[in-house]
C-alpha positions in Angstrom: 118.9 64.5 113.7 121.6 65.5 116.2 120.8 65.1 119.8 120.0 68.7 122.0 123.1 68.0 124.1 125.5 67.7 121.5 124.9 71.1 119.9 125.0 72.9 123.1 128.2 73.5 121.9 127.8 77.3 121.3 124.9 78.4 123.4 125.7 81.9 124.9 125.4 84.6 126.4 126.9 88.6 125.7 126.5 90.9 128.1 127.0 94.2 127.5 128.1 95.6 131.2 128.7 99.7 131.6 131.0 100.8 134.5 128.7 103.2 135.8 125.7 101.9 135.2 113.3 75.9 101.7 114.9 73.0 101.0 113.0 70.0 101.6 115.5 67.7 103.5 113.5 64.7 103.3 114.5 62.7 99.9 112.8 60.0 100.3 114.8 57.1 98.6 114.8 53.0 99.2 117.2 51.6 101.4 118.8 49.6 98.5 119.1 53.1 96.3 122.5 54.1 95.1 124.2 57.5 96.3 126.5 57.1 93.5 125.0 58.4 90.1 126.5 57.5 86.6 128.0 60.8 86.3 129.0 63.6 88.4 128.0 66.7 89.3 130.4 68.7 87.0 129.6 67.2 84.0 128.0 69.2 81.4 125.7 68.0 78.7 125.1 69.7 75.1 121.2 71.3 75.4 118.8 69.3 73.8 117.3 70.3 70.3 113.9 69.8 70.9 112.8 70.0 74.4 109.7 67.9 75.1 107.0 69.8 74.8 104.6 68.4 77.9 106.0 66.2 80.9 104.6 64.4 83.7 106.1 65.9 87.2 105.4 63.9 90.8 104.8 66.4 93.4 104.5 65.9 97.1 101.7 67.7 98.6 100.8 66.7 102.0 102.2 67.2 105.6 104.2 63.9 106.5 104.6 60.1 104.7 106.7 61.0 102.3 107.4 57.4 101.2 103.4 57.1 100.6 102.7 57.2 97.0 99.2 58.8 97.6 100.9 62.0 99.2 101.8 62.8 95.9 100.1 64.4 93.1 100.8 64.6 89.5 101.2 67.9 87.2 101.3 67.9 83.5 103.8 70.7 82.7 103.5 72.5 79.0 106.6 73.4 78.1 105.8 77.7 77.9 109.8 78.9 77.2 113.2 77.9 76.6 116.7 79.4 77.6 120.4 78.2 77.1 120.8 76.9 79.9 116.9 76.5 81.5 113.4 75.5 80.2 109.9 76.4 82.0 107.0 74.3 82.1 103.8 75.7 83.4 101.1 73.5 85.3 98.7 72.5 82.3 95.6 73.4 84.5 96.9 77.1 85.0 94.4 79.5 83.0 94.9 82.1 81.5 98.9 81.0 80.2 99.4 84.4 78.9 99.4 85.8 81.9 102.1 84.1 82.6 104.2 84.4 79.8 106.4 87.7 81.2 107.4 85.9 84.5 108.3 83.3 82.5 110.5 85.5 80.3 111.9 87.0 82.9 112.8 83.7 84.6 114.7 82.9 81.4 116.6 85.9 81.1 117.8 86.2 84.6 118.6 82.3 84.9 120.7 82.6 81.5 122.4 85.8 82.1 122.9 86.1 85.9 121.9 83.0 88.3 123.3 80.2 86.3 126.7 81.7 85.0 127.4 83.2 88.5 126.7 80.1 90.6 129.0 77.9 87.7 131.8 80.6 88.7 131.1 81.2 92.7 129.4 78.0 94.1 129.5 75.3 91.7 127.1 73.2 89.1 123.9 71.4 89.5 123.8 67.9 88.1 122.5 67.1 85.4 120.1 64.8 85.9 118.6 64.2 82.6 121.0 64.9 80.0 119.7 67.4 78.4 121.8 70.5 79.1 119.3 72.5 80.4 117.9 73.3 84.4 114.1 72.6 84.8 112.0 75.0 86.3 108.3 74.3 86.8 105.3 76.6 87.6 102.1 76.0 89.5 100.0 76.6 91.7 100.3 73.9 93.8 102.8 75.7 95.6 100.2 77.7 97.1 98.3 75.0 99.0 100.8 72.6 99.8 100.7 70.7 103.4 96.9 69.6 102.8 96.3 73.3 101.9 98.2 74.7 105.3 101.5 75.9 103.3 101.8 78.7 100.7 105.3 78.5 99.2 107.1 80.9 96.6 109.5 77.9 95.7 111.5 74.5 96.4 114.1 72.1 95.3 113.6 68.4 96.3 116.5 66.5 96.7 115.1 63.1 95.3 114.4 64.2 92.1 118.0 64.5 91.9 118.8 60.7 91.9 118.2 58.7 88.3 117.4 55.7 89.6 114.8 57.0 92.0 111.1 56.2 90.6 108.3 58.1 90.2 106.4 59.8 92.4 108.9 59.6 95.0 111.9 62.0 92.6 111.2 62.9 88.9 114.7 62.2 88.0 115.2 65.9 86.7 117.5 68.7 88.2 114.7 70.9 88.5 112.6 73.6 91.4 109.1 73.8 91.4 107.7 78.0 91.2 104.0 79.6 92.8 102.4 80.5 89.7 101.9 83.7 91.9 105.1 85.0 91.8 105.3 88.1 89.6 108.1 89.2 87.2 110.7 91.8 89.1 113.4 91.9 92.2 111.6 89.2 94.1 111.4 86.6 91.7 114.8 86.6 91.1 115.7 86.3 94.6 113.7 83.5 94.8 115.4 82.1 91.5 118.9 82.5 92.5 118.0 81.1 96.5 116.8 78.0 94.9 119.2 77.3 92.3 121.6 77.7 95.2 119.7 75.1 96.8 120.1 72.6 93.8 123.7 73.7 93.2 124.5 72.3 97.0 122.6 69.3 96.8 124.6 67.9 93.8 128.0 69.1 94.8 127.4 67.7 98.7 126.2 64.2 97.2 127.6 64.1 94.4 130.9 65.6 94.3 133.7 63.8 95.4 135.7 66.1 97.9 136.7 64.2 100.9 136.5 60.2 99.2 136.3 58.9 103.0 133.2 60.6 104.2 129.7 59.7 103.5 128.2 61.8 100.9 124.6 63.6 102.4 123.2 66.6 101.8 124.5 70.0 103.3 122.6 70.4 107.3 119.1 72.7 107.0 120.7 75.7 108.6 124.0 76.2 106.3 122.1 74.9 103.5 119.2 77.8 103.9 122.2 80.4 105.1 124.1 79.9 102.1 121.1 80.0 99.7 120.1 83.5 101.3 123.5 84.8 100.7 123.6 84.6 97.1 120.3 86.3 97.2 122.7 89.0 99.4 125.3 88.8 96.9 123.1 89.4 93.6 121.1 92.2 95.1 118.0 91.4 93.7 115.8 92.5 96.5 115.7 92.3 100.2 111.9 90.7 100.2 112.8 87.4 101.1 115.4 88.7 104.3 114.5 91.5 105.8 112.1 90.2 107.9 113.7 87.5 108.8 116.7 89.4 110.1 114.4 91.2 112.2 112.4 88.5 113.7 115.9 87.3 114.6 117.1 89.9 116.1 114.0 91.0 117.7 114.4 87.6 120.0 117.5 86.4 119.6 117.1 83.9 122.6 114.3 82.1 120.9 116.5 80.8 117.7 118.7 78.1 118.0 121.7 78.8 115.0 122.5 75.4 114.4 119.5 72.9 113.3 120.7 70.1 110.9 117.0 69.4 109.9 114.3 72.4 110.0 111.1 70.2 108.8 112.1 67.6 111.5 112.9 69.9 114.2 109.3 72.2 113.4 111.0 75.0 112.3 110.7 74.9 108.4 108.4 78.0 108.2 110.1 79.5 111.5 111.9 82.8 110.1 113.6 84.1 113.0 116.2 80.8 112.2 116.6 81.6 108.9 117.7 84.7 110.1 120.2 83.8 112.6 122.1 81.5 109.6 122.0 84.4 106.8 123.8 86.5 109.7 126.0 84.4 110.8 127.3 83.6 107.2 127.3 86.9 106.3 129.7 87.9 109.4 132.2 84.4 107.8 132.1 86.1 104.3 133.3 90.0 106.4 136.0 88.3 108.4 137.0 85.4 105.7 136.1 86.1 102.3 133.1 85.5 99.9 135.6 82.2 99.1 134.1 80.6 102.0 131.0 80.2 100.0 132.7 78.4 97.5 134.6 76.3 100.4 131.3 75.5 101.7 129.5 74.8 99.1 132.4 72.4 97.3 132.7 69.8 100.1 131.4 66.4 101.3 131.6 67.7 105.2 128.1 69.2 106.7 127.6 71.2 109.4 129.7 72.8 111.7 132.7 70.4 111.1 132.2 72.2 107.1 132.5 75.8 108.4 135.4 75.0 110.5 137.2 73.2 107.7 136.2 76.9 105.8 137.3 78.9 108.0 139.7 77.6 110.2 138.7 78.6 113.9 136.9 76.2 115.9 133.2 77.0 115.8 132.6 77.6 119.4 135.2 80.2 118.9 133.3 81.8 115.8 129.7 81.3 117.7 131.4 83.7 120.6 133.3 86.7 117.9 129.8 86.3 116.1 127.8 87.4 118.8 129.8 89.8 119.9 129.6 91.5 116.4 126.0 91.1 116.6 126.0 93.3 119.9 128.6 95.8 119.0 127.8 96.4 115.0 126.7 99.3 113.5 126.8 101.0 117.7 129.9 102.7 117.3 131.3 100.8 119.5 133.0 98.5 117.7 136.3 97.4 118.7 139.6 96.2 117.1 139.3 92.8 118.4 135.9 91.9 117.5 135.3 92.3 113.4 132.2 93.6 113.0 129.2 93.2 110.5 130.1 95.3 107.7 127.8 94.7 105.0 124.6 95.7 106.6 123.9 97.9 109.4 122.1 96.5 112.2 120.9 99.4 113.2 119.4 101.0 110.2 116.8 100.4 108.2 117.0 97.3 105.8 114.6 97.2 103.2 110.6 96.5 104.6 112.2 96.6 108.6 113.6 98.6 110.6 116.7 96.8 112.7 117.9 97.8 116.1 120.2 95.3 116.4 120.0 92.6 118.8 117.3 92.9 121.6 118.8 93.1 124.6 116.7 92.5 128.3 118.1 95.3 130.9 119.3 94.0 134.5 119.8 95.9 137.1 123.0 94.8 139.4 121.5 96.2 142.4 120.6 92.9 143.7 118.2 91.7 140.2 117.9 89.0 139.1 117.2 87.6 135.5 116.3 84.0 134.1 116.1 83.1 130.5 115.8 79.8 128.8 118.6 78.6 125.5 118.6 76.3 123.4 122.0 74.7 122.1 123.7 77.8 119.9 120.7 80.7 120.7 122.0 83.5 122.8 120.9 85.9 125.1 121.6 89.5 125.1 122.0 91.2 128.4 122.6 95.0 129.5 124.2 95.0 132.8 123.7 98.5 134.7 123.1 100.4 137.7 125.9 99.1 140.3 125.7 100.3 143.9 129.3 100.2 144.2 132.9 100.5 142.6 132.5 96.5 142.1 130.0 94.2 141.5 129.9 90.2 141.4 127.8 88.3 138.6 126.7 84.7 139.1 125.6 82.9 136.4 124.1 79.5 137.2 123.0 76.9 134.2 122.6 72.9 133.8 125.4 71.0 134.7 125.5 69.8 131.2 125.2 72.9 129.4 128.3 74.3 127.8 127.3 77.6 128.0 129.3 80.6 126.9 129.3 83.5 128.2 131.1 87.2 127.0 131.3 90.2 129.4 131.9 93.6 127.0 132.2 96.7 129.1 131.6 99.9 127.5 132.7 103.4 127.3 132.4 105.3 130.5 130.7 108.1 128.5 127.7 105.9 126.9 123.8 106.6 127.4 121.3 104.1 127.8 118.0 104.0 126.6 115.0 102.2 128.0 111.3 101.4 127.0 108.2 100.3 128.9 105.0 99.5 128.0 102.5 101.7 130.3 100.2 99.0 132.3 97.8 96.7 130.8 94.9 98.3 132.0 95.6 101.6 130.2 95.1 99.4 127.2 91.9 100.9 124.9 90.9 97.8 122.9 88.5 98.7 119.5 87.6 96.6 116.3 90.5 94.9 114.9 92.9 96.6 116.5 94.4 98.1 120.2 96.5 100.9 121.8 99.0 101.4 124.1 101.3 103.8 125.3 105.0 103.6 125.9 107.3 105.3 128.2 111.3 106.2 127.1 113.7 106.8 129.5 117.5 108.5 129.0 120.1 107.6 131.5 123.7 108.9 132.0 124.2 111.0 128.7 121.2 113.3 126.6 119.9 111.6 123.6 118.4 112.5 120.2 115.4 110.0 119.8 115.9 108.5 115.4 113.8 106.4 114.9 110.7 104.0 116.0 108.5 101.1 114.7 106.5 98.2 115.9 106.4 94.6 114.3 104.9 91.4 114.9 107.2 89.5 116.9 107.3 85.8 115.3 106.3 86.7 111.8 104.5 84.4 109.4 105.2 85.9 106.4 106.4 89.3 104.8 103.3 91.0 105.2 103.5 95.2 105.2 100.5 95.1 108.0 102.9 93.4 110.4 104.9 96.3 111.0 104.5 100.3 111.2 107.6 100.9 109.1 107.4 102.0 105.9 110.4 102.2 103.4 109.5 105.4 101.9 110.2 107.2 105.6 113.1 105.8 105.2 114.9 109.2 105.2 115.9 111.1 108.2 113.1 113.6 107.7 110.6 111.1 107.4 111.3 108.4 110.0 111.7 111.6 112.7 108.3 112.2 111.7 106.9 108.9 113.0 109.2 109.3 116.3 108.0 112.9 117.2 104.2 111.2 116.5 105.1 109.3 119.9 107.0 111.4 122.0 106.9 114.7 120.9 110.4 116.2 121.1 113.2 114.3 120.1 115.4 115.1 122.7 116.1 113.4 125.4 117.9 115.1 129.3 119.9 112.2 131.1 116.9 111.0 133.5 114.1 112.5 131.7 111.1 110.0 130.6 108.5 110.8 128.6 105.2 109.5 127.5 103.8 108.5 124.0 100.7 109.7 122.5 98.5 106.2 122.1 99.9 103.9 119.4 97.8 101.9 117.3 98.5 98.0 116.3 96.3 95.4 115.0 94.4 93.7 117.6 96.0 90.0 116.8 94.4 87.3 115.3 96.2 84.4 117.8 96.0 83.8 120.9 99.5 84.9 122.9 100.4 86.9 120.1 103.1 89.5 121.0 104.6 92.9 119.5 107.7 94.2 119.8 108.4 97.9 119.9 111.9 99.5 119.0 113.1 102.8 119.2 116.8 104.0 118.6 118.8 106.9 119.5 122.1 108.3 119.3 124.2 110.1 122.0 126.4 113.0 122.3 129.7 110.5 121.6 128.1 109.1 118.1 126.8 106.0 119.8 123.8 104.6 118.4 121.9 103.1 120.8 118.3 100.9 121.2 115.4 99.8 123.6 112.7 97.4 122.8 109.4 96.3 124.5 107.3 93.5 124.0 103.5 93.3 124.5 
């Protein structure tokens, strides 16, 4: 685990000035255990004839002590289909199998025909482990009570059971992923499918390829690893279910995510989605400016970490941390500049899927005499909106920890540019009722008209894609329908320079933790074709 100092490397801050105004990392293994298998990772192996039909899988099911054998438990897998190139075994105690059976087919046919072929072509090959020519895929419903019950997963890869001379229960010496028996045949099980073989794909090109002879061969770092795996998910278009909320959470608090974290289970933030986030975005602003190759570049190495994405791409990183945040800021505003490639595949200020984006939160300061303090961890970044200056010039100071290497990025805007802002009304105008609460926001225009486009409220730090943890609904997703829900709260959707106006009450659920916060968003566009956002938090 790299130490907080050393990745302080690219922790920033953009501020946008106007001049008016899961893989599981842990593979347990003995000290003495080989890295060096008997074959490597490109290797390919004739499918077997006659597939076992049961087999004995090791499967680790509580929080911590991986290297205790009680912390596992074992599954007796029936063997319930076979492809070319994959085989599914179902958990022996899952009743009634033919339920199953058509998420098992359609595992089968998307593995063969799409995920396998396309990750042999663009990423690279999983090792196999067993010699038998095909990937194994095991269901059960373990997966939905992992952690000592605490953890509901749709799916994994585990390292160890990559390594033959690994025993049992500690790796099952099989290239394999374990599957919820809940998942259901459609968009989002292929997502799934195609994230984890990514997973298994980078584990046995990373440790078992032989790219750079000189440097130790390890596993790719948590946060490229989990970036990379929700790009191909990006790049086959199965669904946006496992993303889209993530990218959100993200971007709703960009200050609380840290980009770079080598290990998410040993840092705490293996179920913490707003990271996830932050990686698929940053990846997916290397693939605009570089090339999908990157992937490939990425993927096919023995380097980890930053030290891999500047061997991809070729800039230092601190200088792709500061043109990725500036993307962030400027992307899909239309106010994107030459200089600073922007985000091109997704808009970040349009819907996506189950959210509604407005790109990255920004926190409003004032430079008649405000002041502003916000906390960063190494590569998170905070988002500021400089405005309001009582004269022709103004001076900034910026003050951090002596040994923080902080970044920070000054981007001044078009004279001719509104600003929107959002307040919450106060506290005590909040009406509290059974389950849920109220409030009332207030929306300001400054410098230019606006036409009010769109609103929505979310959870802040989600814990899962859940529809009840935001008000936005795909199906409003056209213009007639998501002007609906803004006129619900304001009224007219037209804005005067200076005018503020009230909402009607809003309803959100009441939280079930304590400190739990909401974030609401509303987005705008101005006479110029700037699209423009403001956010408050409760």
């Amino acid at each position: 685990m790299r130490d907080e100092k050393e990745k302080a490397i690219g922790s920033g801050t953009a501020i946008i000035a106007r001049p008016s105004s899961v893989i599981l990392h842990h593979s347990f293994s003995p000290k003495n255990k080989s890295t060096s298998p008997p074959a490597k990772s490109e290797e390919v192996y004739p499918p077997a004839e006659e597939p076992a039909r049961t087999k004995t899988f090791f499967l680790f099911v509580r929080e911590r002590d991986f290297s205790n054998p009680e912390s596992y438990v074992t599954v007796s897998g029936e063997l319930q289909g076979v492809g070319r190139h994959c085989q599914v075994y179902v958990d022996r105690d899952y009743n009634p199998r033919s339920r199953i059976q058509p998420t098992v087919d359609d595992i089968i046919q998307t593995f063969d025909r799409e995920v396998y072929p396309r990750a042999c072509h663009d990423l690279g090959r999983a090792l196999d482990v067993d010699r038998d020519g095909r990937f194994t895929i095991l269901l059960t419903p373990w997966l939905g009570k992992l952690a000592d019950g605490k953890v509901s997963l749709g799916g994994f890869v585990r390292g160890s059971d990559f390594f033959r001379d690994l025993a049992p229960p500690f790796g099952n010496r099989c290239d394999m992923m374990y599957l919820n028996t809940e998942l259901q045949p459609g968009p989002a099980l292929r997502a799934i499918l195609a994230h984890e073989y990514t997973h298994a794909v980078i584990f046995s090109e990373h440790v078992f390829g032989s790219y750079q002879p000189q440097i130790p061969k390890q596993d790719e770092e948590g946060w490229l690893n989990e970036g990379l795996a929700h790009m191909v998910e990006d790049l086959r278009e199965y669904s946006w279910s496992n993303l889209d909320y993530r990218i959100s959470a993200f971007l709703s608090a960009p200050e609380r995510y840290q980009l770079v974290v080598p290990d998410y289970f040993r840092s705490g933030f293996f179920r913490s989605h707003g990271h996830r986030g932050a990686a698929y975005l940053f990846l997916r602003w290397c693939c605009d400016q570089f090339g999908e190759q990157v992937l490939k570049s990425l993927v096919q190495s023995n380097l980890s970490g930053i030290a891999n994405v500047e061997a991809a791409t070729g800039p230092s990183f601190a200088d792709l941390f500061r043109q990725w945040t500036t993307a962030l800021a400027l992307s899909g505003t239309g106010l994107e500049m030459s200089d600073s490639p922007a985000i091109r595949r997704i808009n970040l200020h349009r819907p996506l899927a189950g959210r509604l984006l407005c790109g990255p939160r920004f926190e409003e300061v004032s430079l008649s005499n405000d002041r502003h303090d916000t906390t960063l961890s190494g590569t998170s970044a905070a988002f500021l909106f400089l405005h309001s200056p009582t004269k022709s010039h103004s001076r900034l100071t910026i003050t951090a920890e002596p040994e923080m290497n902080l970044q920070v990025t000054l981007i001044r805007l078009p004279e001719r540019t509104a600003r929107l802002s959002l307040r919450l009304e106060p506290q005590e105008n909040l009406q509290l009722g059974l389950g849920v609460q109220t409030v009332r926001l207030k929306v300001t225009a400054f410098d230019q008209d606006v036409t009010l486009e769109q609103a929505a409220w979310e959870r802040l730090v989600p814990t899962a894609n859940r529809p009840e943890d935001t008000s936005y609904r795909p199906r409003e997703s056209d213009s007639a329908s998501s002007q609906k829900i803004v006129k619900s709260w304001f009224g007219d959707l037209h804005l005067k320079a200076g005018e503020t106006r009230t909402s009607e009450p809003i309803t959100i659920p009441s939280g079930s933790a304590p400190g739990e916060s909401w974030v609401f968003k509303v987005s705008a566009s101005d006479p110029s074709g700037h699209h423009l956002s403001a956010w408050a938090i409760k």
